[in-house]
MDAnalysis code that builds the backbone (N, CA, C; Angstrom):
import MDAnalysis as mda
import numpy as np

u = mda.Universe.empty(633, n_residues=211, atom_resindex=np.repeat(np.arange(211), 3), trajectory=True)
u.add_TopologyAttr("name", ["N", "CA", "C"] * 211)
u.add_TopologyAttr("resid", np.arange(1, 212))
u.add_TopologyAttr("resname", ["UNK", "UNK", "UNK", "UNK", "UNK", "UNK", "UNK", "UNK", "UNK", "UNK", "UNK", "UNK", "UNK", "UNK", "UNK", "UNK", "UNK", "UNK", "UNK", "UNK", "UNK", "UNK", "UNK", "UNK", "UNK", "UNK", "UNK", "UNK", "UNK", "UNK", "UNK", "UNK", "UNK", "UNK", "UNK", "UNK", "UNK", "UNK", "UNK", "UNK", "UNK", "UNK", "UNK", "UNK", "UNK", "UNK", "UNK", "UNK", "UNK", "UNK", "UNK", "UNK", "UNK", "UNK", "UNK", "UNK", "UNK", "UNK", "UNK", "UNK", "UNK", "UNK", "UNK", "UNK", "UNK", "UNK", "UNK", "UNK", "UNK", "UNK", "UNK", "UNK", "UNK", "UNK", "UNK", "UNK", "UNK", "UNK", "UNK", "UNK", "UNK", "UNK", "UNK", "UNK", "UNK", "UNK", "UNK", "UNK", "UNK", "UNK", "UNK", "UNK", "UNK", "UNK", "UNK", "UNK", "UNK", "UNK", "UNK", "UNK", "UNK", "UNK", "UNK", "UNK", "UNK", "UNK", "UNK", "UNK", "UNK", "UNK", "UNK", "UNK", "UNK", "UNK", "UNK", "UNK", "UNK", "UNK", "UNK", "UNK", "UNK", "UNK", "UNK", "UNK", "UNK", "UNK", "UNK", "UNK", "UNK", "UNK", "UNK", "UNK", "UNK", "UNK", "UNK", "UNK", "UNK", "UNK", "UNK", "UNK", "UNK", "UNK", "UNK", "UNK", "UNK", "UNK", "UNK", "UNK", "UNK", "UNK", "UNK", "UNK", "UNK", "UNK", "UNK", "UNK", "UNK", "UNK", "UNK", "UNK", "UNK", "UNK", "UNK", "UNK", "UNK", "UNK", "UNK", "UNK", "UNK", "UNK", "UNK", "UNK", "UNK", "UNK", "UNK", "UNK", "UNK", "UNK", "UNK", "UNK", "UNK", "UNK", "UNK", "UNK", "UNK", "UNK", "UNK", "UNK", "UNK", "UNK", "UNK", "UNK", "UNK", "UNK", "UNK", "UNK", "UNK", "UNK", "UNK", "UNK", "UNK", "UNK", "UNK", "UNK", "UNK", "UNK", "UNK", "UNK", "UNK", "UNK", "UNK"])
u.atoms.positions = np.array([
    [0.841, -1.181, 0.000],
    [0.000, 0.000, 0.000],
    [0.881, 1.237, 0.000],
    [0.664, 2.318, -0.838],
    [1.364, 3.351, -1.032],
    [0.812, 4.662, -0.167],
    [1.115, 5.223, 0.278],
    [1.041, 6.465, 0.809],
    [2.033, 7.894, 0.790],
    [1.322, 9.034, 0.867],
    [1.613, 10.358, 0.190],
    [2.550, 10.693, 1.610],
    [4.105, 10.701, 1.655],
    [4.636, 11.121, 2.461],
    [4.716, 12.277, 2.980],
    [4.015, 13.647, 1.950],
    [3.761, 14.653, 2.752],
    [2.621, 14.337, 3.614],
    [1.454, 13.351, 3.394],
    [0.185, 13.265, 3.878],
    [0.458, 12.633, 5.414],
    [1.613, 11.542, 5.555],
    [2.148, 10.757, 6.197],
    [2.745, 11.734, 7.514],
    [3.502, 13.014, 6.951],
    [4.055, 14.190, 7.961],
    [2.511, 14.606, 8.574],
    [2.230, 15.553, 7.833],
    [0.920, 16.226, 8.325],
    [-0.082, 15.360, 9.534],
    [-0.117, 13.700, 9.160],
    [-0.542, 13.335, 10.372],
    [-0.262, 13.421, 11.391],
    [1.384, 12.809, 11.128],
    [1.976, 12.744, 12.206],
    [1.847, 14.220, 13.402],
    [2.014, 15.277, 12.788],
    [2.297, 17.010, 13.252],
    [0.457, 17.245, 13.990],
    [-0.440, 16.467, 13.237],
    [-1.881, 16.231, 13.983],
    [-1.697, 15.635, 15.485],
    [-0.826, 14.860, 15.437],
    [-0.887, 13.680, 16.446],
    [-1.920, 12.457, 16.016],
    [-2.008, 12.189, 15.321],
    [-2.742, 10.782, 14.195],
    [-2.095, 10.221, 13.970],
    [-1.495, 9.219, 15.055],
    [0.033, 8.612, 15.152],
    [-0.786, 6.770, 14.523],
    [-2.232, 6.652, 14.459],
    [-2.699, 5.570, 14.300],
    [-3.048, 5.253, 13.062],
    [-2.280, 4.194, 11.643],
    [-2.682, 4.223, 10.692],
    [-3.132, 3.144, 10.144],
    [-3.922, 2.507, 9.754],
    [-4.233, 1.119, 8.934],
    [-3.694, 1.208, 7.678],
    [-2.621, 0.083, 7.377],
    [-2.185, -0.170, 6.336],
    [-2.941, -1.429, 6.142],
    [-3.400, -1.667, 4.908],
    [-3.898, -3.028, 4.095],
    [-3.406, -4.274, 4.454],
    [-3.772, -5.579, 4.966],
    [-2.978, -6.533, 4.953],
    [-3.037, -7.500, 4.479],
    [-4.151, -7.894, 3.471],
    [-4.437, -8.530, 2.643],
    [-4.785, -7.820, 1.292],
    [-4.707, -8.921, 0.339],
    [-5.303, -8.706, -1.342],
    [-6.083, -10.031, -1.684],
    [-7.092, -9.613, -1.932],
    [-7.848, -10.307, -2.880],
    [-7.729, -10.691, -4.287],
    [-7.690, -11.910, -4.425],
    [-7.745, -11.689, -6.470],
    [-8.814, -13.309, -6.503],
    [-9.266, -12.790, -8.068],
    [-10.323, -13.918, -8.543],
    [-9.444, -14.714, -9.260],
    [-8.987, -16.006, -8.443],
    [-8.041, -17.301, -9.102],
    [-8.547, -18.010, -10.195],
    [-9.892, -17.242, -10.404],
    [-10.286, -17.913, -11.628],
    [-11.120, -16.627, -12.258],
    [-11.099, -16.452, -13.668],
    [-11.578, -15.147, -14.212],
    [-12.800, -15.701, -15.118],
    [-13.183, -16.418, -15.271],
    [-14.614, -16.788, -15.694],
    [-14.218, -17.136, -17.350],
    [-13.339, -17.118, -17.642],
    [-13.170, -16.967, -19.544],
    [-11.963, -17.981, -19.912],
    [-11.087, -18.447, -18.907],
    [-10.223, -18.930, -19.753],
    [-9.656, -19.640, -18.152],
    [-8.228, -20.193, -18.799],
    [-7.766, -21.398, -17.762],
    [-5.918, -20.678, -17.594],
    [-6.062, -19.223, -17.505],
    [-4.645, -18.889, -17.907],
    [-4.578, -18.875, -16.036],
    [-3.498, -19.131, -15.926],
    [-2.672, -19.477, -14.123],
    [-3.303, -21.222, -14.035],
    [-3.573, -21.500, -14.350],
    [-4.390, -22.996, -14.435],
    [-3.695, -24.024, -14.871],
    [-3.500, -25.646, -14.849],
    [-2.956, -27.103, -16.183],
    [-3.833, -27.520, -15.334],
    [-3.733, -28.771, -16.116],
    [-4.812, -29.794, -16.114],
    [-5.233, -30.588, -16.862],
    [-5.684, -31.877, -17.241],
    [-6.336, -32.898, -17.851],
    [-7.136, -31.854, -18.862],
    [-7.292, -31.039, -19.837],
    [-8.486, -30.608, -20.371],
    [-9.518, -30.930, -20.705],
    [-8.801, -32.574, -21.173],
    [-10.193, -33.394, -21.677],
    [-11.167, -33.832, -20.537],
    [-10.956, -33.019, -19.300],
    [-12.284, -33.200, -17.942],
    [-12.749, -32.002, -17.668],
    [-11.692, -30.893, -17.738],
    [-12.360, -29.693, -17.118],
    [-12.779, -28.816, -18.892],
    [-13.306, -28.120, -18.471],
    [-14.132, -26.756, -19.450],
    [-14.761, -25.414, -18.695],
    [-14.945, -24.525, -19.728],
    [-15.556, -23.449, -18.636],
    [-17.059, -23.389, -19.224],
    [-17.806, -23.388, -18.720],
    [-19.332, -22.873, -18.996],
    [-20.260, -22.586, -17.349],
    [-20.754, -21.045, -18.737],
    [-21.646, -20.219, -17.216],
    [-20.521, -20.158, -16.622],
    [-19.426, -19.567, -16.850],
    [-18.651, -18.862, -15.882],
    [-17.853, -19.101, -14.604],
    [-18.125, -20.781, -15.257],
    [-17.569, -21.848, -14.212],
    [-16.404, -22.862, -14.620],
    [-15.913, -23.239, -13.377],
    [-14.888, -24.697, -13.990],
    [-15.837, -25.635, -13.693],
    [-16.034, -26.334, -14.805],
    [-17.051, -27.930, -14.830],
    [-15.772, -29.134, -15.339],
    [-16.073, -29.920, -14.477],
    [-14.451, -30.962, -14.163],
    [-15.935, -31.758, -14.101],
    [-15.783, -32.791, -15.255],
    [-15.824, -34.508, -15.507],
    [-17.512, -33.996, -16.372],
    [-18.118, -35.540, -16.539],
    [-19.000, -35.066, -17.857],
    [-20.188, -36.002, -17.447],
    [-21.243, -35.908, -17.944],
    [-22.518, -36.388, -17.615],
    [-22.502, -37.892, -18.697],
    [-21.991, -37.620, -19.781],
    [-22.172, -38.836, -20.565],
    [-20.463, -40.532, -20.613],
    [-20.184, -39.925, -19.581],
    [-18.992, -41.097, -19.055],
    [-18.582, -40.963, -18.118],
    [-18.358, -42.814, -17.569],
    [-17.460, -42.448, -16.115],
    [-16.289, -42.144, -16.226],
    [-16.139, -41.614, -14.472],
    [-14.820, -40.648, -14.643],
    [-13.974, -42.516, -14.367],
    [-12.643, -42.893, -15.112],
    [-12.238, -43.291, -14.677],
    [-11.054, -43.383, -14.055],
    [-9.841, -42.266, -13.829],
    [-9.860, -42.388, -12.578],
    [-9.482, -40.189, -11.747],
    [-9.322, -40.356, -10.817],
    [-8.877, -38.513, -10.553],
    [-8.554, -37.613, -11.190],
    [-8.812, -36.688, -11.374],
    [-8.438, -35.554, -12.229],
    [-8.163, -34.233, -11.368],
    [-7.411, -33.224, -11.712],
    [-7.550, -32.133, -10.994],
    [-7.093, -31.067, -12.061],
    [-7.298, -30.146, -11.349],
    [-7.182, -28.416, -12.120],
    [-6.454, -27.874, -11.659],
    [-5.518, -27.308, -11.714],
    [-4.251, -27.036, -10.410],
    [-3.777, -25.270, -10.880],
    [-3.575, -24.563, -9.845],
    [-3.212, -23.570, -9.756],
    [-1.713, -23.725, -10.008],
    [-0.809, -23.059, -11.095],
    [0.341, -22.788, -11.625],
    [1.113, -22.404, -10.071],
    [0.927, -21.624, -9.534],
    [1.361, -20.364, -8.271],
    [0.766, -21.625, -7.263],
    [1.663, -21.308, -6.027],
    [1.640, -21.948, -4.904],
    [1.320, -20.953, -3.829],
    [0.578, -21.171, -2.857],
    [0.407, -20.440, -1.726],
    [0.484, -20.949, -0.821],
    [0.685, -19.990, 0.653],
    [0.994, -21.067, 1.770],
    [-0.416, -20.365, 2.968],
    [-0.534, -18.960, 3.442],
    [-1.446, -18.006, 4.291],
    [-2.412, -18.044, 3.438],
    [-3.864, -18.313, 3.776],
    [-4.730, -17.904, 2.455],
    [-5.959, -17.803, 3.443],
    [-6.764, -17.122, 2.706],
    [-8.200, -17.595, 3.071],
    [-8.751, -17.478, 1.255],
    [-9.395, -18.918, 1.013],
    [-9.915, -19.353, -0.520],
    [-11.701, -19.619, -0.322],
    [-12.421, -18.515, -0.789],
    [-13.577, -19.054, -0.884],
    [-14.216, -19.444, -1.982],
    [-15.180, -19.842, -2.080],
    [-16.053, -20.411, -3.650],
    [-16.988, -20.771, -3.562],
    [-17.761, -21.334, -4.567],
    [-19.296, -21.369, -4.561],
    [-19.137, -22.934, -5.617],
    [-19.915, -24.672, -4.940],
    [-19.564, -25.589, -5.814],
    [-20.507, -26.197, -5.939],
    [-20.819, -27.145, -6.761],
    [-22.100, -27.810, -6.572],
    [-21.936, -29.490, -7.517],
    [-22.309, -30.311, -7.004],
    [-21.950, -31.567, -7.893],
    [-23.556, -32.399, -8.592],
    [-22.845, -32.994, -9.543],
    [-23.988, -32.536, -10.588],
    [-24.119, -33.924, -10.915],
    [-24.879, -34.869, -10.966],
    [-25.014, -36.567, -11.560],
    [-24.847, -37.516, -10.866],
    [-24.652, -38.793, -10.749],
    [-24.439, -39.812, -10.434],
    [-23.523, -39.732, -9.354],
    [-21.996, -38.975, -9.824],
    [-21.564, -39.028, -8.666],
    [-21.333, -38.556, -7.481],
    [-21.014, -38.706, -6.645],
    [-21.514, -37.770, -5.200],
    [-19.676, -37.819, -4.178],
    [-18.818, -37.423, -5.042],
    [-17.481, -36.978, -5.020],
    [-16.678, -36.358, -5.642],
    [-15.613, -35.258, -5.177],
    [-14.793, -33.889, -5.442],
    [-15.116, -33.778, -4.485],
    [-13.498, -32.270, -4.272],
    [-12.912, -31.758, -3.583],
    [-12.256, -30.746, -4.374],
    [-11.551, -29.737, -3.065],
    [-10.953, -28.859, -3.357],
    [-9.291, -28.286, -2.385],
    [-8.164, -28.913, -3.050],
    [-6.772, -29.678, -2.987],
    [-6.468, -28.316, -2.126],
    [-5.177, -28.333, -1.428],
    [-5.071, -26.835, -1.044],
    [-3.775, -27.340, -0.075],
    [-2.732, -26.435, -0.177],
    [-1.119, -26.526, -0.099],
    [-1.020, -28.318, -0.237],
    [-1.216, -28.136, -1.530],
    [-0.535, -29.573, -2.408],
    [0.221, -29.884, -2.997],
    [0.980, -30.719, -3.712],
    [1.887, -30.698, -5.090],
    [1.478, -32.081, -5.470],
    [1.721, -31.887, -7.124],
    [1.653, -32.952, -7.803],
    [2.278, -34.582, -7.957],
    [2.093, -35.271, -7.590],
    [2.849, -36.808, -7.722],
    [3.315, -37.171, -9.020],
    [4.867, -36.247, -8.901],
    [5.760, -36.809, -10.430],
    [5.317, -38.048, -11.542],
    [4.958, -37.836, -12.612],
    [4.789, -38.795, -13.563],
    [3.192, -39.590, -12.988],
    [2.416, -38.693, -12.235],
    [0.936, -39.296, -11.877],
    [0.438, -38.399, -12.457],
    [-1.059, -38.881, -11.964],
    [-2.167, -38.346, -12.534],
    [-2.648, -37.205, -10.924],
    [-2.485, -38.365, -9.597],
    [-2.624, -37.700, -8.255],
    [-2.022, -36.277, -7.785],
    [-2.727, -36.354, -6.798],
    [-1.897, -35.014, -6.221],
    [-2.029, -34.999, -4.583],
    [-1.081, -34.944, -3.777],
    [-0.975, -35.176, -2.277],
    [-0.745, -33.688, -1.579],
    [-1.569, -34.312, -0.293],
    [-1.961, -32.537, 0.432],
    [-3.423, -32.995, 0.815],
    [-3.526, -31.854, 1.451],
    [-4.828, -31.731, 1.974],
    [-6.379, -31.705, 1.356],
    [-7.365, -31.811, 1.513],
    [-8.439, -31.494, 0.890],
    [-9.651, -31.136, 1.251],
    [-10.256, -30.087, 1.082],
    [-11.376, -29.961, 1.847],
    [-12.930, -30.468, 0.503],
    [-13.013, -31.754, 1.575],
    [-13.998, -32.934, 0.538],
    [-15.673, -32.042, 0.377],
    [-16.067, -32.787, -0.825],
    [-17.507, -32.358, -1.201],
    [-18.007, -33.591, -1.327],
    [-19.437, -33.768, -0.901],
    [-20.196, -34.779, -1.787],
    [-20.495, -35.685, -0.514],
    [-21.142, -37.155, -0.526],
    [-21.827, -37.760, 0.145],
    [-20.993, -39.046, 0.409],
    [-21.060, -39.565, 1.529],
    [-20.975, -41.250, 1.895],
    [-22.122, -41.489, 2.546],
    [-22.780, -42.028, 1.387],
    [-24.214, -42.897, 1.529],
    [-25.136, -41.594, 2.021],
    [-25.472, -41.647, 2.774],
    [-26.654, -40.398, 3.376],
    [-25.927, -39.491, 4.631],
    [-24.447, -39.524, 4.355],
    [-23.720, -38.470, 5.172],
    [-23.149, -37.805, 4.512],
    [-22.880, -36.548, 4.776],
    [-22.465, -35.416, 4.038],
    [-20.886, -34.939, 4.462],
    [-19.685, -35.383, 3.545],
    [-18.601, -35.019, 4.040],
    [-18.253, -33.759, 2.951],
    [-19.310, -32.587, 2.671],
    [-19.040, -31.542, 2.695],
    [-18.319, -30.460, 3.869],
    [-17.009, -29.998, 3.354],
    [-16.642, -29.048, 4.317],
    [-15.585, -30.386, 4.996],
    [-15.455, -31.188, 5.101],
    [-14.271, -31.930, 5.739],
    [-13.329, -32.053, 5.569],
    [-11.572, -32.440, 6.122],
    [-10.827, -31.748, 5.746],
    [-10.178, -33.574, 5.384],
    [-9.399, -34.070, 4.794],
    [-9.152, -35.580, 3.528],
    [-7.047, -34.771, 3.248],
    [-6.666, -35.527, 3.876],
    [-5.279, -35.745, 3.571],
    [-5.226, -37.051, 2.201],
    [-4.752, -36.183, 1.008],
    [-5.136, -36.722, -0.240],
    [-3.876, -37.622, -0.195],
    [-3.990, -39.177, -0.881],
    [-2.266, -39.735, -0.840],
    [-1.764, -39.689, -0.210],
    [-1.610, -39.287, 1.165],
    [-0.482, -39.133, 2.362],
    [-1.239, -39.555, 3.323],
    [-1.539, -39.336, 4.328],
    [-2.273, -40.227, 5.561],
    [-3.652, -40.797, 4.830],
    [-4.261, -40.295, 3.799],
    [-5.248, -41.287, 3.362],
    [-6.162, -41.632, 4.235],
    [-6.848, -40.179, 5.156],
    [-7.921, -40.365, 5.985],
    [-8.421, -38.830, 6.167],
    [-9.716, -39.268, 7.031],
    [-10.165, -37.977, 7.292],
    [-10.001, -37.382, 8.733],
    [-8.950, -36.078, 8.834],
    [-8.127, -35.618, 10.272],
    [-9.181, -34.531, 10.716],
    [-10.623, -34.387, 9.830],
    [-11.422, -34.046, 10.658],
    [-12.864, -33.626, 10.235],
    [-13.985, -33.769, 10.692],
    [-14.987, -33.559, 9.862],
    [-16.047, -32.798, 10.658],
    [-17.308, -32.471, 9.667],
    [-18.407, -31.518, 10.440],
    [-19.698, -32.584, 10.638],
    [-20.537, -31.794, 11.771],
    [-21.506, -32.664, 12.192],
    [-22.357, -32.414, 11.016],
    [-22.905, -34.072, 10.702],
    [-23.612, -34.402, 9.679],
    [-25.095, -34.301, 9.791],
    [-26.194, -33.856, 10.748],
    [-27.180, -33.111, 10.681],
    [-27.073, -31.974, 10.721],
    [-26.058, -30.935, 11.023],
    [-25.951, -29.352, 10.955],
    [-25.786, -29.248, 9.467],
    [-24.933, -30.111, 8.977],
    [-24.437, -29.937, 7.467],
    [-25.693, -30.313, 6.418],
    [-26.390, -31.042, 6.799],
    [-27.828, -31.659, 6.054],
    [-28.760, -30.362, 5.836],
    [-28.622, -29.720, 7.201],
    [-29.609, -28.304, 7.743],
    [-29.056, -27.356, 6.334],
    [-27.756, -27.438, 6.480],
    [-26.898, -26.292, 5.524],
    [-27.177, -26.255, 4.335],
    [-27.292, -27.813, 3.932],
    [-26.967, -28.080, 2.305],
    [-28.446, -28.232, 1.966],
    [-29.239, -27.987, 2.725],
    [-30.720, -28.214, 2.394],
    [-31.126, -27.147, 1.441],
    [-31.879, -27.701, -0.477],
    [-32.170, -26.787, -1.327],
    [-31.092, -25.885, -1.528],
    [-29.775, -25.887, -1.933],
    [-28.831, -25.359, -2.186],
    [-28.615, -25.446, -3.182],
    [-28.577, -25.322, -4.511],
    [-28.280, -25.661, -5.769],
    [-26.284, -25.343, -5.311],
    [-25.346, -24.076, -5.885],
    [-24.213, -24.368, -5.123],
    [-24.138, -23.810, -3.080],
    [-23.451, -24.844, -3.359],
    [-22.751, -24.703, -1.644],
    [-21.528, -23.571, -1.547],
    [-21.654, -22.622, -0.851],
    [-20.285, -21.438, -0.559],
    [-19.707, -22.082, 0.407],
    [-18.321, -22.159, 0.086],
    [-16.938, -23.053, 0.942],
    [-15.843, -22.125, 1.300],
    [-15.148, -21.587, 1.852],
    [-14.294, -20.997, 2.950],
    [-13.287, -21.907, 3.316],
    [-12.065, -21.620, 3.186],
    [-10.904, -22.377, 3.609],
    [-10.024, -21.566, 4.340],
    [-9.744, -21.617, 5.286],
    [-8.551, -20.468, 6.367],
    [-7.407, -21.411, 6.523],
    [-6.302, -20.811, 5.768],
    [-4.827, -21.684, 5.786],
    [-3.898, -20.704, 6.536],
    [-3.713, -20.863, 7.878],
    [-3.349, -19.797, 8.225],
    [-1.583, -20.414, 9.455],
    [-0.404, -20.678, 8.703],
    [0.479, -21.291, 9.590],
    [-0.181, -23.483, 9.982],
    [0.040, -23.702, 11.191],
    [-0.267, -24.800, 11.187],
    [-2.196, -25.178, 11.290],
    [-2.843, -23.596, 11.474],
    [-4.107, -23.860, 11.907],
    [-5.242, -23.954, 10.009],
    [-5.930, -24.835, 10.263],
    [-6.753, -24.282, 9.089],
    [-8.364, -24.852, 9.784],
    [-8.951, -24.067, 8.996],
    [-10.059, -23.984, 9.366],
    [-11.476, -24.186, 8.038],
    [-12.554, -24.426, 7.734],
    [-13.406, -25.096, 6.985],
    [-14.558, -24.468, 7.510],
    [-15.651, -23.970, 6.691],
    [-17.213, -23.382, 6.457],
    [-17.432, -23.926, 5.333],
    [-19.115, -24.663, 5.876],
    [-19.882, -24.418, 4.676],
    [-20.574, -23.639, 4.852],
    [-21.052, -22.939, 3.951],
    [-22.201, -21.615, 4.431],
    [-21.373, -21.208, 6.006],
    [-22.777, -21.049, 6.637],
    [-22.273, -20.189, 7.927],
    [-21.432, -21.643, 9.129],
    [-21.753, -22.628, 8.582],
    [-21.530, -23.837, 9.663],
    [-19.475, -23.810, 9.262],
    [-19.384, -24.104, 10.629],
    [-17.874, -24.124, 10.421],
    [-17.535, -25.999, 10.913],
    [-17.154, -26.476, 9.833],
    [-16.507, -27.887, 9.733],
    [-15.764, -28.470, 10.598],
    [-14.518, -27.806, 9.909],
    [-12.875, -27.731, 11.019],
    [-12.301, -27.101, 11.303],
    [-11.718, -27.053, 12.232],
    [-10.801, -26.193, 13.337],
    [-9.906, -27.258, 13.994],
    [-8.408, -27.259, 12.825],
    [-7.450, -28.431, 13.176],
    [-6.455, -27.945, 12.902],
    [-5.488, -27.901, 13.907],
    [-3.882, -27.567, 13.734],
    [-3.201, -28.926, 13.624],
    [-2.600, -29.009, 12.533],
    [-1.586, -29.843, 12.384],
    [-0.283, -29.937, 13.125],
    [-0.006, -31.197, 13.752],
    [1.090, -31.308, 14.922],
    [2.460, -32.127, 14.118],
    [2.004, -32.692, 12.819],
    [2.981, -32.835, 12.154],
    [4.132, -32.182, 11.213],
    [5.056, -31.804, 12.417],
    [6.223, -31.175, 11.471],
    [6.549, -31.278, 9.988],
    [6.377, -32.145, 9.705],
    [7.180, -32.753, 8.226],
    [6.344, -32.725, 7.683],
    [4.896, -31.939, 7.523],
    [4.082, -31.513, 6.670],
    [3.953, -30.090, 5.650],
    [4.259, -30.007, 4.606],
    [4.739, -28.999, 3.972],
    [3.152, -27.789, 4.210],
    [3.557, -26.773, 4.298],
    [2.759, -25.400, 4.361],
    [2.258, -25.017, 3.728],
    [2.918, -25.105, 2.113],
    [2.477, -24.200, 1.246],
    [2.586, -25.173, 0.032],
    [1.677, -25.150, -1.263],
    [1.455, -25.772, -2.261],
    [0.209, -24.914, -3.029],
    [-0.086, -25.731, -4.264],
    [-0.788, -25.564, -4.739],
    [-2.604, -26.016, -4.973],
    [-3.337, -25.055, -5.413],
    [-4.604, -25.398, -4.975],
    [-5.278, -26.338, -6.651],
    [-6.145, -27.155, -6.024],
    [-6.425, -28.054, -7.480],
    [-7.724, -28.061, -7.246],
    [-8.339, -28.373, -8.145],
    [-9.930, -28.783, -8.199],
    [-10.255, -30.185, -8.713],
    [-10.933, -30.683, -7.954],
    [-10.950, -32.218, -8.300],
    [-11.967, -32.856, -8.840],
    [-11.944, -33.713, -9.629],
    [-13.717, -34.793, -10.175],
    [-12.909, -35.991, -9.590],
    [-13.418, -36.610, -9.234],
    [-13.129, -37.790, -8.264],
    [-13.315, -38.882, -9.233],
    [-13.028, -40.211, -9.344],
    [-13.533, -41.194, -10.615],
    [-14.708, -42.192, -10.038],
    [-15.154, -42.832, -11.090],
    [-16.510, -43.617, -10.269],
    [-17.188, -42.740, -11.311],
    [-18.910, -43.138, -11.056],
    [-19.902, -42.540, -12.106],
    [-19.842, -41.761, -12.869],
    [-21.007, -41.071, -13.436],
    [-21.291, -40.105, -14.198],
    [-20.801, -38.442, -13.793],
    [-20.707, -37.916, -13.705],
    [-20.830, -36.499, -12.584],
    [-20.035, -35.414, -13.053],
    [-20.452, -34.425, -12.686],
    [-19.739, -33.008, -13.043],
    [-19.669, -32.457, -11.584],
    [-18.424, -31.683, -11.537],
    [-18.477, -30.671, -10.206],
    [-18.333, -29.410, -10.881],
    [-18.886, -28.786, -10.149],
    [-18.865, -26.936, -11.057],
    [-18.174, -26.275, -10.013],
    [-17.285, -25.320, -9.979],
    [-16.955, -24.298, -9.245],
    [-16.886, -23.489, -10.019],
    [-17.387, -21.990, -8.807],
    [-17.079, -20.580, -9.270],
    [-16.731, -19.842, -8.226],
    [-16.716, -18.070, -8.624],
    [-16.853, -17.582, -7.506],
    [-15.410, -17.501, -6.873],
    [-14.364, -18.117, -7.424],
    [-12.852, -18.852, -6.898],
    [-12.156, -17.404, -6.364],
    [-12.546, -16.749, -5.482],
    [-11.360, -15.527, -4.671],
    [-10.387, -16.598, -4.059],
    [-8.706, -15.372, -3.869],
    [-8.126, -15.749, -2.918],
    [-7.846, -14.678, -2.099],
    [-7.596, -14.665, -1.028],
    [-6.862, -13.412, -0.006],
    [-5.793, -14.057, 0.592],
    [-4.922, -13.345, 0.589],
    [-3.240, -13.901, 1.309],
    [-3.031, -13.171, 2.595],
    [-3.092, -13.812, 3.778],
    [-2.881, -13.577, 4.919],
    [-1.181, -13.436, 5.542],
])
């Protein structure tokens, strides 16, 4: 943030010794038109209506796919707006990740979308390829309450040092600090179609703010 150093004196000579400088920036990680800061499988993702639509209504996915942010971040708060569309009832959204050399995968964290059986592990937080479990999840009648008549769901991610944190809508998921040292901080964010059925996941809406 720039400021007028004569403007900067004159306070000071006020006694307006108190100033707010900016401490975040916002930017839209996704611009509605094209896939530039973006790689990826193309033949899964596309943009329509102003969205990333990852996997397709007329084949199964067979197997993971993701959309991956070029730029790595580590402080963030990432929100968005997602909604899953067909048969299948899985995606996610990857976040301080990196890619698995010569794979298709990608390892890191994930904050999961979609259903197991008639539970909703929207908003939960899925160590992708690396512990290969879930280190923490939201109560599954608050989340039912949430996702009730929602066409998309708004998702919130707080990556903030070892703490991160998870909203759907107003319900907050997780609130989990990681105690494992040898877990990297900062990576890149991906968008996922999961494999199994028919299905599309749509995201939009993709801000980031850097903390």
């Amino acid at each position: 943030m720039k400021i007028n150093f004569l403007l900067l004196i004159c306070l000071l000579m006020l006694g307006t010794t108190s100033i707010a400088f900016a401490e975040t920036d916002e930017d839209m990680l996704f611009n509605g038109d094209s896939f530039a800061g973006w790689e990826g499988n193309l033949d899964w993702f596309r943009i329509e209506q102003g969205a990333v639509v990852a996997g397709r209504l007329d084949q199964d996915i067979p197997r993971n796919e993701f959309l991956c942010t070029e730029q790595e971040f580590a402080d963030f708060e990432l929100t968005l707006e997602a909604k899953l569309v067909g048969d299948g009832k899985n995606a996610g959204v990857q976040f301080r990740s990196k890619r698995i050399p010569d794979h298709h995968e990608l390892i890191g964290y994930q904050c999961d979308m979609g259903w197991q059986g008639d539970k909703p592990i929207w908003g939960s937080l899925y160590d992708e390829s690396r512990r290969r479990k879930f280190l923490a999840e939201g109560d599954p009648e608050k989340l039912k309450k949430v996702l009730a008549d929602k066409e998309y769901v708004p998702l919130k991610i707080r990556a903030q040092g070892k703490h991160i944190q998870i909203w759907v809508g107003d319900e907050k998921t997780v609130d989990y600090h990681e105690a494992d040292e040898n877990i990297p901080q900062s990576g890149i964010i991906g968008l996922q179609i999961h494999s199994g059925p028919k299905c599309e996941a749509w995201y939009r809406n993709i801000r980031l703010k850097k903390l």
